[in-house]
N, C-alpha and C positions, 0 to 999 in steps of 0.2 A: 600228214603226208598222204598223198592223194595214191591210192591203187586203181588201175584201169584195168580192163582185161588185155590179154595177151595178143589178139584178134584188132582190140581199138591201137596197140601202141605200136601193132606193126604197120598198119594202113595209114597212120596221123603221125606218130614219133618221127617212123623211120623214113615213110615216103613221101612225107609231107610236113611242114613246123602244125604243130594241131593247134585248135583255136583255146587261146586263153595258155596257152605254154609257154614258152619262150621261142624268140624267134631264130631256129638251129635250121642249120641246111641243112638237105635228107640225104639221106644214105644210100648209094647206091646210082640212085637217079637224077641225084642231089648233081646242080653244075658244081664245079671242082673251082679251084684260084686260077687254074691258067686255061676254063673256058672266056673266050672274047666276049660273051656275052656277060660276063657276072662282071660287076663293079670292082675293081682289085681296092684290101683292103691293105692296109697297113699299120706295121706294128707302132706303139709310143717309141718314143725316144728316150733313154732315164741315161743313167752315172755316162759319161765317154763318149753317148749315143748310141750306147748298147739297144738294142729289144728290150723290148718291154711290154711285155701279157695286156698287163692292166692297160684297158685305153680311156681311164678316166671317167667314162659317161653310163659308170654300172656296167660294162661288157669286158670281156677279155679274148683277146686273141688268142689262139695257141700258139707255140710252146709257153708252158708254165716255167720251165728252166730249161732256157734252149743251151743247146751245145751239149757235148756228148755226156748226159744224164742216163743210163740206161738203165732197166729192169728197178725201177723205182720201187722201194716199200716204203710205206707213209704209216705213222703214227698218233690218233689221236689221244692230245691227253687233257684234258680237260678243254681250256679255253685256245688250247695250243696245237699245232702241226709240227711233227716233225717225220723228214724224210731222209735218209741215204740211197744210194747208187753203187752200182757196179765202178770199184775204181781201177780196175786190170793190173797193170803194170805202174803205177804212180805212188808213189810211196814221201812224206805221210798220206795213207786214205781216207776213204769209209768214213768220207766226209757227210758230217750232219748240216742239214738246212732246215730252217724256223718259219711258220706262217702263223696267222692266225685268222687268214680269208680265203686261202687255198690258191690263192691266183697268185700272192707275192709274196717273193722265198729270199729267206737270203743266210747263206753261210754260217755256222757258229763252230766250229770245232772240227777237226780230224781225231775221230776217232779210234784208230789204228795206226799206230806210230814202229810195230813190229814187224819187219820182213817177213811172212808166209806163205809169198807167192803172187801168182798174177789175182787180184780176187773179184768174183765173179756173183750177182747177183744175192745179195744178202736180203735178214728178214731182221726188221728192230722192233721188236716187241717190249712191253711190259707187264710186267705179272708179279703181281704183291708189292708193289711199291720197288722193286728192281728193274732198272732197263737191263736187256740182253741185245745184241746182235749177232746171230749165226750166219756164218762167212765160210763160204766153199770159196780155196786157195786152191794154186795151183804151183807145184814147181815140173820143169821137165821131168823128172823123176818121180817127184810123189804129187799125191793131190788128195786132199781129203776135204770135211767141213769144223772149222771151229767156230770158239763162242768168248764173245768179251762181254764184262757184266762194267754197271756200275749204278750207283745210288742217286746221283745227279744226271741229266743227262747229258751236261755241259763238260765232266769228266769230276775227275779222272778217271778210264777206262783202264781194267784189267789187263795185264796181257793173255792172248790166245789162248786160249785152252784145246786141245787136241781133241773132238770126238772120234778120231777115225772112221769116217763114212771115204772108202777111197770111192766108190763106183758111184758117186752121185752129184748133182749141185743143184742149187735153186732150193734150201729149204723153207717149208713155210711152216709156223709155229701156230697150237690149235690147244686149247683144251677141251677133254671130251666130256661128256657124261657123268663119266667116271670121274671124275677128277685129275686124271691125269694128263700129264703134259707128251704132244706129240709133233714129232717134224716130218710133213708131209714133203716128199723126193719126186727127182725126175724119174720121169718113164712109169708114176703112178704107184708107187711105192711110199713104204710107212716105216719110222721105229719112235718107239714108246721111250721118255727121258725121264732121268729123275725128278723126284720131286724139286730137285732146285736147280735144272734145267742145265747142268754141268758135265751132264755123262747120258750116255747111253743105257737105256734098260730093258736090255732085249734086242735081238736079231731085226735087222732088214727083212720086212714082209712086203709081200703085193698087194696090195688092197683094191686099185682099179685097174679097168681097161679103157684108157680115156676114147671117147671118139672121135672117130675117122672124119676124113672129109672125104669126097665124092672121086675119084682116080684120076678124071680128066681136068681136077684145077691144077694150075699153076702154080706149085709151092718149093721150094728147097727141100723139104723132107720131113717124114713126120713130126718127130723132137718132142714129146709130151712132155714139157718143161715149167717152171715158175711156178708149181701149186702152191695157191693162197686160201686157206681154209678159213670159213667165219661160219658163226654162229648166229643165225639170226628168226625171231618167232621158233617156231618148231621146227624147225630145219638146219643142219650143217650145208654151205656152200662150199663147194670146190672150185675157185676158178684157173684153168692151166691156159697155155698156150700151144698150140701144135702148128704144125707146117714152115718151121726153122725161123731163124731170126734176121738171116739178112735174105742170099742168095735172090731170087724176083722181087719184086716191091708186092707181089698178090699173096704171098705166103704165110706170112706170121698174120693170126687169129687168134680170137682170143673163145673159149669153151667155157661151158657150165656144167658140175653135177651136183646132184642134192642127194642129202639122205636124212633118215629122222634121226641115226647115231653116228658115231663118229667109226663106227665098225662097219658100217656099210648097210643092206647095198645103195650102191649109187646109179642113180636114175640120171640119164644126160636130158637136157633139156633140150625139148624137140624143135626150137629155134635154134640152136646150134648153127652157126656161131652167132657169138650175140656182134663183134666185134671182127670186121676185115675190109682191106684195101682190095678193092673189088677191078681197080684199073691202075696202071700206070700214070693216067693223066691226072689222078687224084694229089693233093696236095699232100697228104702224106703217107708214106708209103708203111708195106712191114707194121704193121699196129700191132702191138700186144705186148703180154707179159701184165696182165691189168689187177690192181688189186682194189676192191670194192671199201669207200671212207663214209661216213657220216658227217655231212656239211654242219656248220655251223648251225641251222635253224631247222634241223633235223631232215631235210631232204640227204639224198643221197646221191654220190659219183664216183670216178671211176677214174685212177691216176695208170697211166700207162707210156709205152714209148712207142715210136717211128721215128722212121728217117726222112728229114724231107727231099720234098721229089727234087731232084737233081745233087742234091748236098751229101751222100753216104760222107763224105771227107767230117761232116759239122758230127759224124755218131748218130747215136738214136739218143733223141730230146724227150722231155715228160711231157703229155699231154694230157689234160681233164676234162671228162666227157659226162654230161650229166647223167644221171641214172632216174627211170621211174619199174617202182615194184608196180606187179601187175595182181590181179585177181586169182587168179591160180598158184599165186607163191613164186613167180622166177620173178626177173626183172630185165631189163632191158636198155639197150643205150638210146642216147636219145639226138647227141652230136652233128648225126651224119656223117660227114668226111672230114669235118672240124676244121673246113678250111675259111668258114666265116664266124664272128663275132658271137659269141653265147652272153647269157645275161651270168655275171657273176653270182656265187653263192651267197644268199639270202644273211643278213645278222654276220656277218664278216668283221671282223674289228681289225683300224686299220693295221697297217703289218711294212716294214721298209722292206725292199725290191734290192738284190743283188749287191753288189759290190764292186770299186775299182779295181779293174785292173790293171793300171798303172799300178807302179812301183819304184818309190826314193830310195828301198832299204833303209830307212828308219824303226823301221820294226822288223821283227821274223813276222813273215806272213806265209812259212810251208806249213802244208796242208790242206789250209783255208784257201789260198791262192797258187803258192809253186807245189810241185810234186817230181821226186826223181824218177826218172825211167829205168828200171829193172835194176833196183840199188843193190848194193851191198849189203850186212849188216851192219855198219859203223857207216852209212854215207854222210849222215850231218857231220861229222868231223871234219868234210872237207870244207865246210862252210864257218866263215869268220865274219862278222857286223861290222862296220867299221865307223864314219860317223857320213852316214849318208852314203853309204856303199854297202858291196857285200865282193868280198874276196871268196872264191873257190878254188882248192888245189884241183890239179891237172889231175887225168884220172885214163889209161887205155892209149889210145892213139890218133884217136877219130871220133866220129858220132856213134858209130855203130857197138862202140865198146866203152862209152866213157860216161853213160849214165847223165844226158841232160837233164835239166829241170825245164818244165815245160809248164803251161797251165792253159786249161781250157777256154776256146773263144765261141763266143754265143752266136757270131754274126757271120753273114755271105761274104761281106766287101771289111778289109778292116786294114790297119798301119801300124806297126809295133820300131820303136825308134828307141837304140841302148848305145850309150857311152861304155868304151872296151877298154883297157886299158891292160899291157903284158907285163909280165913277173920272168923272170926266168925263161927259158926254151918252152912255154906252152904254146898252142894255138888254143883259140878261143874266137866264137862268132854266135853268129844269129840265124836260127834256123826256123822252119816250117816240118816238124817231124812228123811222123805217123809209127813208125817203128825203127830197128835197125836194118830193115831193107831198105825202107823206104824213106826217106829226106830229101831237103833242099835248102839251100840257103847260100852267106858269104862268112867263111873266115880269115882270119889272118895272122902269121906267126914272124917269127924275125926275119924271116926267107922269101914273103908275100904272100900275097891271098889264095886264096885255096874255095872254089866254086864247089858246091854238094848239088847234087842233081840225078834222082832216080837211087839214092844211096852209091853213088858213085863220085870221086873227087877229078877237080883238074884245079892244076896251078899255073898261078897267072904272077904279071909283075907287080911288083909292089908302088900304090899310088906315089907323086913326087910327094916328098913331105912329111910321111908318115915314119915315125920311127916305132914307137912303143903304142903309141894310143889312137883309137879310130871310134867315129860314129858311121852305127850301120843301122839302115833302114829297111822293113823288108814290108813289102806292099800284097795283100793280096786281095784283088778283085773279082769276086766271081770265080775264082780258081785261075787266072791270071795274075803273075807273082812278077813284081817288079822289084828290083833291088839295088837301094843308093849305097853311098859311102861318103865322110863329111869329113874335113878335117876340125872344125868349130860346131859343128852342129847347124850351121847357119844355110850357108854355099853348098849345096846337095849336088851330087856327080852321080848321075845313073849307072850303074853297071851294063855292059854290054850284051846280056846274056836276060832273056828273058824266061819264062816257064809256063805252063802249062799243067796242073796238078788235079784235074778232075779224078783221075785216075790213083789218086794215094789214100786207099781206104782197105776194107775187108774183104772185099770181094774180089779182087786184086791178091793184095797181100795177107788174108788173113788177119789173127788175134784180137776183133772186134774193138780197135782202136778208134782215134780220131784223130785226124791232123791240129795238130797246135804248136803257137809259136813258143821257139824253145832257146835258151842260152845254152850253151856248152863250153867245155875247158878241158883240152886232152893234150897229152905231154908231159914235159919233169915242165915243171913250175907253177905258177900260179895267172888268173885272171882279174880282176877289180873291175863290176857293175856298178855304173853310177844310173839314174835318172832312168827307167825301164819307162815307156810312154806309147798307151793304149789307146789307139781313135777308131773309133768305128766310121766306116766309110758313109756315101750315103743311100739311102732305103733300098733294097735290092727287093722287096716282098712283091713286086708287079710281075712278077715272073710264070 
């Protein structure tokens, strides 16, 4: 592993690709994907015509897992990666994904199968041959951090265990010195856990004062958040994130401090910040929340998120940013604005990339693929297999109360096509959600269809023909939302009602969502999905 000094990687890394490195735009000065001058690149094409990182000839694009992936922790464990995310309001979550070349991910398991809230930026660690992952939940009411263990990491997983941390979230997992086990908090805060990582041992302490940024940038707000603690040569690293997570695209950074114990003190590294979206015209905005990995051939990078520029609706995706240590003991990123081609990680063995999302209902694929919006306790009960279908009781009135299932879409331009079929006095359709303010889509019940738009309804006549069962199709390009209706699936009838949905994300509405296409079923009765059918549109990356 090659050390430069701090002085050579900021001149060559950051403002310039250095010679004999890899060929990375520079940071800062570096052109962006939507100057005229730089070559637009674009993503592979893999499963549907989804994105895809890998572009085949040793380089990868960014996102590593595009679509709303957020505050990523990455694990390695031998020959293997393994990563989870922030799953909010989706419930099964705390979904694991598998690599073993860093660039290509793809899904094994939902690890949290227990209602505890919206949940929010976790840490998946291992320690003694036990996987843990600590998870700050949230309900309106309470909010603390729990922990599920288990001995595979495929499962089965523990349910929740309570640590009661109400005032905090973002834990990051550290052993010190001492030998003892520690989870480092928002706002720069510590508590010391048992030896088998299940409890708390000892009060909430302060242990830093992370650093400021300058008064006149542009950020949302301080937010000392995400600390990920490592151990590396004689040194503990703290890397946090400050200047909030969404609000301008200049504001989420990513910080460093060091100390020689896990007790402090910590010294900020005087390049601070190693990591920020410097411009709106950059390709990705909001950077950070970054936790530092060891590649495969022992170099080193950097998994973090953003949002890209025009898309808050796609979430914040994971993005891999190369790292080189320097002479003086920090390190530094080496990416630039990671809007062009990086050389993949060195000794990678290969790894398969993502997964359909299309859906026959021949298998349960929640978790992995579907996830309820702010479920119940018992919401699988409302779900029956059937032979190439899936029935769901009715559940509320509407979207806003009846707990869709939705699953995350990686792409700008895309086409989601479901066979509906009614039971009973239900309504049931096809939606584009982001939360319960905010929806759009077409359903329809014995009475006729029923338009969603801005989380608001109107009713319309029922097409000729249609009695119990409809194909509906909902299109969304670029944030322009088209919406057919079919009686065969074949003869496609546009709805007359267009949209316009730039505007259904977090900074709008809140709870650091993503828009995704969603089923729903509210009412006394029941619905029946046949054939659920995923295309991605075509390449939108010239943007």
């Amino acid at each position: 592993m090659t050390e430069i000094s701090r002085r050579e990687l900021l001149s060559s890394a950051i403002l310039g690709a250095a010679a004999g490195t890899i060929p990375v735009a520079a940071q800062g000065a570096a052109p962006c994907a939507n100057d005229e001058k730089t070559p637009s690149k674009t993503w592979r094409r893999g499963i549907e015509g989804q994105r895809q990182a890998d572009l085949g000839d040793g380089t990868f694009l960014n996102p590593i897992v595009a679509g709303d992936h957020a505050d990523p922790t990455i694990l390695k464990d031998g020959d293997d990666y393994y990563m989870t995310f922030s799953s909010f309001d989706a419930y099964p979550g705390v979904v694991i994904w598998h690599s073993r070349d860093l660039v290509n991910w793809q899904p094994v398991v939902a690890a949290l199968t227990k209602p505890i809230g919206s949940v929010w930026a976790c840490e998946l660690i291992k320690h003694k041959g036990r996987y843990y992952i600590y998870i700050p939940a949230r309900w309106p009411d309470r909010k603390s951090t729990y922990v599920i263990h288990a001995d595979n990491i495929r499962g089965p997983w523990s349910d929740p265990i309570d640590l009661d941390l109400p005032g905090h979230i973002d834990p990051g997992h550290v052993v010190g010195e001492d030998g003892k086990r520690y989870l480092f908090l928002s706002g720069g805060d510590r508590v010391r856990l048992t030896d088998d990582g299940l409890k708390t041992d000892g009060p909430v302490e302060h242990v830093y004062d992370p650093w400021r940024y300058p008064e006149d940038w542009v950020v949302e707000g301080f937010a000392p958040e995400g600390p990920k603690v490592m151990r590396h040569g004689q040194y503990f690293y703290m890397i946090t994130a400050v200047g909030g997570t969404a609000g301008p695209p200049t504001g989420h950074m990513v910080i460093v401090a060091r100390s020689r114990s896990i007790h402090g003190p910590w010294e900020n590294d005087p390049a601070n910040p190693i990591v920020r979206t410097h411009s709106a015209k950059e390709k990705w905005w909001s950077r950070g929340h970054a936790t530092l990995v060891e590649g495969p051939a022992g170099d080193w990078w950097m998994v973090y998120h953003g949002y890209e520029n025009g898309f808050w609706t796609l979430g914040r995706q994971t993005l891999l940013d190369p790292v080189e240590w320097t002479k003086d003991g920090w390190f530094g990123a080496k990416g630039g604005d990671l809007s062009q081609p990086i050389a993949k990680p060195a000794q990678g063995k290969p790894s398969p990339n993502g997964m359909p999302l299309s859906d026959d209902f021949s298998s349960n694929r929640f978790g992995v693929l579907w996830g309820f919006y702010n479920p119940g306790p018992n919401e699988m009960s409302r779900v029956q297999y059937q032979a190439k279908a899936l029935r769901v009781t009715g559940k509320g009135s509407q979207p806003n109360d009846c707990s869709p299932m939705s699953f995350i879409t990686p792409d700008t331009a895309y086409r989601v096509t479901v066979d509906i079929e009614l039971e009973g006095d239900a309504q049931a359709g096809l939606l584009l959600f982001y939360s319960k303010r905010l929806y759009c889509g077409l359903g329809f019940d014995a009475r006729g269809l029923t338009m969603h738009r801005y989380g608001l309804e109107r009713r319309g006549k029922m097409p000729p023909g249609v009695e119990r069962r409809l194909h509906l199709q909902i299109e969304n390009d670029r944030h322009i939302v088209t919406i057919r209706h079919s009686l065969d699936g074949k003869q496609w009838k546009k709805y007359d009602v267009q949209m316009e949905v730039s505007g259904y994300h977090h900074n709008v509405a809140g709870d650091f969502l993503s828009l995704r296409p969603a089923l729903y079923v509210a009412g006394q009765g029941a619905a029946v999905f046949r054939d659920m059918r995923y295309e991605a549109l075509e390449d939108s990356a010239k943007s």
